[in-house]
LOBAMAR-304587 format. One record per residue (C-alpha): residue number from 1; x, y, z. Coordinates in steps of 0.2 Angstrom, whole numbers, m for minus. Example, Ala and Ser with C-alpha at 12.3 -4.5 7.8 and 13.67 -1.06 7.14 Angstrom:
REM residues 2
DOZA   i  east north    up
DOZA   1    62   m22    39
DOZA   2    68    m5    36
REM end
This chain:
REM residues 423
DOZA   i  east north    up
DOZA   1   905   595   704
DOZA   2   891   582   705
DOZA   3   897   567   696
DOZA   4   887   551   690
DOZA   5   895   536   688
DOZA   6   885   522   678
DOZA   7   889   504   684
DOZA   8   887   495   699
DOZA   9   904   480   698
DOZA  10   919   482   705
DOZA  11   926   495   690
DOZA  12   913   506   696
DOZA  13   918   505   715
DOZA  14   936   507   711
DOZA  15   930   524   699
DOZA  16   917   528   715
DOZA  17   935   527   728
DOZA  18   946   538   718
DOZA  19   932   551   709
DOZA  20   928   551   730
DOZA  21   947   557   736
DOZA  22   945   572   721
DOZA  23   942   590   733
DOZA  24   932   596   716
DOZA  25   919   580   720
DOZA  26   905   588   727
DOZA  27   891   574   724
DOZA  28   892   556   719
DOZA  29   879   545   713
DOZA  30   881   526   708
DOZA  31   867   519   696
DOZA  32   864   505   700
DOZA  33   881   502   713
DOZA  34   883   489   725
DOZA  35   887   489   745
DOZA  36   903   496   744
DOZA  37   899   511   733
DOZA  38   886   514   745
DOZA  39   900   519   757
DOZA  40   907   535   744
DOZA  41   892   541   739
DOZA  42   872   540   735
DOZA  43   865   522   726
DOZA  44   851   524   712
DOZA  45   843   509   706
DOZA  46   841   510   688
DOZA  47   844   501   672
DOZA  48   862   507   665
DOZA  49   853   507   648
DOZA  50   837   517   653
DOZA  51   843   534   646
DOZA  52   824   541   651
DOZA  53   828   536   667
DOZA  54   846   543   668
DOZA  55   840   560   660
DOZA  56   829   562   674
DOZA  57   842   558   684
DOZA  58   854   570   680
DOZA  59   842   586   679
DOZA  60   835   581   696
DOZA  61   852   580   704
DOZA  62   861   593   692
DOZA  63   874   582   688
DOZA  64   892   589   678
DOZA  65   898   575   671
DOZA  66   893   554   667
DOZA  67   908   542   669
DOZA  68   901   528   659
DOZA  69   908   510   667
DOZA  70   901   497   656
DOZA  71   901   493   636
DOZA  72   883   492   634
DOZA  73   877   510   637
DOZA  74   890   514   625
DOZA  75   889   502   613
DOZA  76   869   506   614
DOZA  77   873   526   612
DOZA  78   872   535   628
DOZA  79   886   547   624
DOZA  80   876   554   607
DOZA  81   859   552   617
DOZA  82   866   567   628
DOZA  83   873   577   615
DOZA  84   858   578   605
DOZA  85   848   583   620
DOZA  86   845   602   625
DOZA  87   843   598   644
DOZA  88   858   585   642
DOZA  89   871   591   631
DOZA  90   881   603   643
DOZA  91   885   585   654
DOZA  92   903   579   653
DOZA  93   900   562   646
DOZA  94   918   550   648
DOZA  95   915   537   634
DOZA  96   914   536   617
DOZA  97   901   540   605
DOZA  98   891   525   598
DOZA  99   899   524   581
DOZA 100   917   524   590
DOZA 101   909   511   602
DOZA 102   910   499   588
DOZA 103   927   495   592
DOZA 104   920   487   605
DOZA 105   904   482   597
DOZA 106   908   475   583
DOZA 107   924   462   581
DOZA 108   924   465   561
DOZA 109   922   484   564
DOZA 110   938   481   574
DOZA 111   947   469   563
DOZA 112   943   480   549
DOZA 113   950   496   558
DOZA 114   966   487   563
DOZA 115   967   481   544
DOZA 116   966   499   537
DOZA 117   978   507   549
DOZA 118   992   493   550
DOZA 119   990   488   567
DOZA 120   997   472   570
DOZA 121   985   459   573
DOZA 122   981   441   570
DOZA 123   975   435   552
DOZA 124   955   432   551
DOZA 125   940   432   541
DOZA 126   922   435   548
DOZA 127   907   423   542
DOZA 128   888   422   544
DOZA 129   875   406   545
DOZA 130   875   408   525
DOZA 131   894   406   523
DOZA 132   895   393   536
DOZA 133   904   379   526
DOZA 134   916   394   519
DOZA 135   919   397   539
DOZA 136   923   376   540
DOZA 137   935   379   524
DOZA 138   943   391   532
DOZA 139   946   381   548
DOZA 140   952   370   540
DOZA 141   965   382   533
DOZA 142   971   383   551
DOZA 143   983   377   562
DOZA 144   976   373   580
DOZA 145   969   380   591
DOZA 146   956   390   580
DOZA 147   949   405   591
DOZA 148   930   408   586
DOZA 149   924   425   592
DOZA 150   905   431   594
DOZA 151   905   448   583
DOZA 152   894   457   596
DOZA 153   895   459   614
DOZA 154   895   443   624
DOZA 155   899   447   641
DOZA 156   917   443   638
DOZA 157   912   426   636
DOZA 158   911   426   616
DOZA 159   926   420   613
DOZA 160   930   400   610
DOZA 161   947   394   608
DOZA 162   947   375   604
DOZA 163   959   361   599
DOZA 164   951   351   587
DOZA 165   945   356   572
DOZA 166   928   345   572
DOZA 167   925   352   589
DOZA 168   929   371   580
DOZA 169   917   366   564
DOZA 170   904   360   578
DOZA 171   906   375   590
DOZA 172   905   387   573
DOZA 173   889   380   568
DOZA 174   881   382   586
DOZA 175   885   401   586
DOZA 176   880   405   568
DOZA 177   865   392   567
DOZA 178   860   390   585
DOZA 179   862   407   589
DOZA 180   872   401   603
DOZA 181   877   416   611
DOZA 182   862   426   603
DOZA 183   861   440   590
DOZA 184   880   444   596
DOZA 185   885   427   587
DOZA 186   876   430   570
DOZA 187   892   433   564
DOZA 188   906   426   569
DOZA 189   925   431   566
DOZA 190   939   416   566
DOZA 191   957   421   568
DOZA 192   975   413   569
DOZA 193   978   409   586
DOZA 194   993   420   593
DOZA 195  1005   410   605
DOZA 196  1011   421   618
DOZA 197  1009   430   634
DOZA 198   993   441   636
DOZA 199   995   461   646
DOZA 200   983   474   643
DOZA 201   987   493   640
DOZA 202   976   508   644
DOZA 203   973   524   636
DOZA 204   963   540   640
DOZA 205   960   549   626
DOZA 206   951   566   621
DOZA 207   950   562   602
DOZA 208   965   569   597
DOZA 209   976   569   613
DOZA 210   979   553   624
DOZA 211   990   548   638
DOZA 212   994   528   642
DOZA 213   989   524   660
DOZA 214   997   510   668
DOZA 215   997   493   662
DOZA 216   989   476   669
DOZA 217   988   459   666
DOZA 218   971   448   671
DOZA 219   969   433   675
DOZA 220   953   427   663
DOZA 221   949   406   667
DOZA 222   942   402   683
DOZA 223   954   386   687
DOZA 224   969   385   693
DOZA 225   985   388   679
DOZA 226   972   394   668
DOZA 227   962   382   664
DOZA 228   944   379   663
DOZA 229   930   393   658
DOZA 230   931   412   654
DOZA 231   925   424   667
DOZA 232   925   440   669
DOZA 233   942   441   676
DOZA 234   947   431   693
DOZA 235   961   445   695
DOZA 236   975   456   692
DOZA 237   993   465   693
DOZA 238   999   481   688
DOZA 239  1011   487   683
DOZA 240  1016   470   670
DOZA 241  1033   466   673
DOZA 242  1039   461   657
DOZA 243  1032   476   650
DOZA 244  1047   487   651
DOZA 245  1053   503   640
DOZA 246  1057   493   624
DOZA 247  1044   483   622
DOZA 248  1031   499   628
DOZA 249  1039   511   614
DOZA 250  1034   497   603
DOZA 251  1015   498   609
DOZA 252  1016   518   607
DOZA 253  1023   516   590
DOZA 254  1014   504   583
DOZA 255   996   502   592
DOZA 256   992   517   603
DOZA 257   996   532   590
DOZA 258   988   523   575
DOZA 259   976   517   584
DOZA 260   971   536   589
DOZA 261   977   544   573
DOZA 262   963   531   565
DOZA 263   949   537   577
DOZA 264   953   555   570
DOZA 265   953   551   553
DOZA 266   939   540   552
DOZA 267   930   558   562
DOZA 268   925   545   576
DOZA 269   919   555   594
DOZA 270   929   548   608
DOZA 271   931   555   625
DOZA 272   935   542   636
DOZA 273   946   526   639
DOZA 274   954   513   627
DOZA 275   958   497   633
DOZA 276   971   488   622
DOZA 277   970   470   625
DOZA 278   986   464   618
DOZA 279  1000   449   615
DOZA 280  1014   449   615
DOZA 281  1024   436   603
DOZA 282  1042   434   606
DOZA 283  1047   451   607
DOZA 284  1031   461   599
DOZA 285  1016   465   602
DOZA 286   999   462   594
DOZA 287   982   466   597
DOZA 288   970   454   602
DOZA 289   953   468   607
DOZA 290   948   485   608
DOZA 291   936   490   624
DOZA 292   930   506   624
DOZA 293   931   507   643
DOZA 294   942   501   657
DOZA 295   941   482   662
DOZA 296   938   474   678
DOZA 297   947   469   688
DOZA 298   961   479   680
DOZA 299   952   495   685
DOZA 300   955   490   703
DOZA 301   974   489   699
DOZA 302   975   505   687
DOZA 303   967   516   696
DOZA 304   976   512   714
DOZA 305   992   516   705
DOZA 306   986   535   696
DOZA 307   993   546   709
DOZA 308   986   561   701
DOZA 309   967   566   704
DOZA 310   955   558   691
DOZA 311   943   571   690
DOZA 312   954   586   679
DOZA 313   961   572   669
DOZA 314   943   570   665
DOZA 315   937   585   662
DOZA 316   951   589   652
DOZA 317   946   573   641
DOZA 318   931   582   642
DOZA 319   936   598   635
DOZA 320   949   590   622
DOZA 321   966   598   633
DOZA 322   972   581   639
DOZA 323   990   588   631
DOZA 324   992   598   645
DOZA 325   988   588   658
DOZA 326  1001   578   667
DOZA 327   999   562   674
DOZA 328  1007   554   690
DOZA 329  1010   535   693
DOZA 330  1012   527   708
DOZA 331  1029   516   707
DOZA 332  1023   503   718
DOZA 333  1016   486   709
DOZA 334   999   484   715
DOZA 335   989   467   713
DOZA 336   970   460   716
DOZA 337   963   443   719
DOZA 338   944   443   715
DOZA 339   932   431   727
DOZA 340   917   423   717
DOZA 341   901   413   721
DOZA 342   903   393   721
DOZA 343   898   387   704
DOZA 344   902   404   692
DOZA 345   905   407   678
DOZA 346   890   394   676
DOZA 347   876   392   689
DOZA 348   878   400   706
DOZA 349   872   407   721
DOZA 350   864   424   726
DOZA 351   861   432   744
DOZA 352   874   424   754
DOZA 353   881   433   768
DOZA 354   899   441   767
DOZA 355   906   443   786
DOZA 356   925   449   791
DOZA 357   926   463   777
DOZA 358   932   476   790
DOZA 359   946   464   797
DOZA 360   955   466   780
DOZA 361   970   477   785
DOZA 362   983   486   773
DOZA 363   973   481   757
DOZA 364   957   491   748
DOZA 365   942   481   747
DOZA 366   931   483   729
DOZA 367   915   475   729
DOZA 368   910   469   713
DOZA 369   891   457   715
DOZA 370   887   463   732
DOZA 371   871   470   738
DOZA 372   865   478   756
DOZA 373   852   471   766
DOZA 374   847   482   781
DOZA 375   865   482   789
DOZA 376   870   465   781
DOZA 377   883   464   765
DOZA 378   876   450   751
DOZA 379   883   442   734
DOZA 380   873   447   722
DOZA 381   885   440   707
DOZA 382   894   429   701
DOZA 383   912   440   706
DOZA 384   909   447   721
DOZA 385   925   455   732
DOZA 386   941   459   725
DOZA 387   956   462   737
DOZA 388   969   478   729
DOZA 389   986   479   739
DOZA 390  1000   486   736
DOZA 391  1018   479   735
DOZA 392  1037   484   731
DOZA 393  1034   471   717
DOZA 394  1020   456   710
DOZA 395  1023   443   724
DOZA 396  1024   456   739
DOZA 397  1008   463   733
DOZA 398   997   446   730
DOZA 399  1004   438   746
DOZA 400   995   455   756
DOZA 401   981   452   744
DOZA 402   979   433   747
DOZA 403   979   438   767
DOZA 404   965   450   767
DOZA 405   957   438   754
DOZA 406   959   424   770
DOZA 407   950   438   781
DOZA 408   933   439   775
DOZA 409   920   425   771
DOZA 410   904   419   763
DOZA 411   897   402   757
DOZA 412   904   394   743
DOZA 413   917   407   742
DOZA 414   931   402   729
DOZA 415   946   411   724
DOZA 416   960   409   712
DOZA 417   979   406   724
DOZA 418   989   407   710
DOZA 419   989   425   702
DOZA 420  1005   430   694
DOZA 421  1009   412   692
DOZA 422  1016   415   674
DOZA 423  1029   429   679
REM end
């Protein structure tokens, strides 16, 4: 089977790796991919949401099936774009279709969804420039800190959780006003902060079907003990070790099943992954975000730990027989600590030269912002490596993590050394 895989971060080589060990992969093609994706199959530089372009893509290479990486093609509507094309529509497409992308696309379209099909979450209200000094009211109905989240996508940097409520009123007024964070922040939904500790549970479904994939727990601010700014994730563990049975019956019961029974009801096109970003608050869990694909780095932790082959789970997401597929996990724990460019998430860097990658032993290397230059490997993001290793549990894993992390280099390189530091 000749498979595309849209993306070119650190998800995309971790899907590129394990679609790769598949006997029924025949072709691969990353667009755009980066230097390590290079290594597994064929790079095409193009825009992820250049459908034209991707259609030609796949007739000229005579590609099966699309593993869609990142939120915007799907929140843009690649999946219905192929199933209302002649030439296309035959293509296995793993994502969901636009309208079902809202979950992603839209954080009242989630709240509003969680509302109607009692999935516990946190209390909020949504607000626009014209009901801005309803939204200060409101904040002012709060107790610190007030989360304020961009309604549209923002690069997973939307989201503002602040301890003063002049700074909350101030920051509100930015987003709706100011368009701080563009036409994503036109509306804006504010929320009870939920005090507890963060995991993140992932879910292939076929509409109707699903089956929970392992669970992992990222590690979001750039600074030490997390502190400082959101990034796009600094690293990760898999499996969480406080998630154990009791606590994931609750997610199954209360989160997963209604949150699938919902897609059906509300006739909502999904072939593809769920990414439940939850809380869990004393001993239950709530939701904080739907993604409508898999998250990165967690991918680089999930993935490493499905000990089945990825491609028939796909295609029986494809084909809506995901109940009778089985699905094998890897007991190990596995962790990965991502290397970044000196100065993300604001102002950094591109074209620096990464040298050492092949002395990293016993761990997987995943590029994420890297680029190749006649035989050279470059940053060409803001994340740029992430180290996976495996490990009887969390601290054996990192500490092989953090060694092959030590073997490689480029300017400006910064990491996070304290993953898992809240377990």
């Amino acid at each position: 089977m000749n498979i595309l895989i849209l993306g070119g971060g650190g998800r995309e080589h971790a899907f590129a790796w394990k679609l790769k060990q598949s006997p029924k992969t025949s072709n691969l093609f990353i667009a755009p991919g980066n230097a390590g994706t290079a290594a597994l199959g064929e790079n095409i530089a193009l825009s992820v949401t250049d459908f034209d372009a991707i259609k030609k893509l796949v007739v000229e290479k005579n590609i099966q099936m699309v593993v869609v990486g990142p939120e915007d093609p799907l929140v843009a509507g690649v999946y219905d774009f192929f199933k209302v094309d002649t030439d296309l529509k035959h293509v296995a497409i793993i994502g969901p279709s636009k309208a079902a992308a809202q979950l992603e696309g839209s954080k009242e379209f989630a709240k509003e969804f969680m509302a109607k099909y009692r999935i516990p979450t946190a209390a909020y209200q949504s607000f626009t420039a014209q009901s801005l000094e309803e939204g200060k009211r409101f904040l002012e109905s709060l107790q610190p800190p007030y989360v304020l989240k961009a309604d549209g996508l923002a690069a997973g940097k939307g989201v503002l959780i602040l301890e003063d409520l002049e700074t909350a009123k101030t920051e509100l007024t930015a987003m709706l006003q100011d368009a701080k964070f563009g036409q994503a922040s036109a509306k804006v939904v504010i929320e009870e902060f939920l005090d507890g500790i963060e995991l993140s549970c992932f879910v292939l479904t076929d509409g109707k079907n699903y089956k929970i994939l392992p669970t992992a727990k990222d590690y979001k601010r750039i600074g030490q003990g997390d502190t400082g700014l959101n990034t796009g994730g600094m690293g990760a563990i898999s499996p969480v070790p406080f998630a154990d049975d009791t606590l994931m019956q609750k997610i199954e019961e209360r989160i997963v099943k209604p949150t699938i029974e919902g897609i059906q009801k509300e006739g909502l096109v999904y072939k593809g992954f769920v990414f439940i970003g939850l809380i869990k608050v004393g001993d239950d869990p709530f939701v904080i975000e739907y993604n409508v694909r898999m998250g990165d780095p967690e991918t680089e932790v999930v993935l490493p730990r499905l000990a089945s082959d990825l491609l028939p789970l796909l295609q029986a997401t494809d084909q809506e027989t995901l109940d009778t597929a089985t699905v094998d996990i890897d007991p190990r724990t596995a962790s990965t600590v991502m290397s970044v460019s000196g100065g993300y998430p604001e102002a950094y860097a591109k074209g620096k030269e990464i040298t050492g990658l092949e002395q990293v032993k016993d761990a997987i290397v995943f590029h994420a912002g890297t680029k190749l230059e006649g035989d050279k490997v470059l940053t060409a993001g803001g994340r740029v490596i992430a180290i996976t290793a495996y490990g009887e549990d969390f601290e054996a894993a990192l500490q092989k993590s953090f060694a092959g992390t030590e073997q490689f280099q480029f300017e400006g390189r910064y990491y996070r050394s304290d993953i898992g530091f809240d377990l």
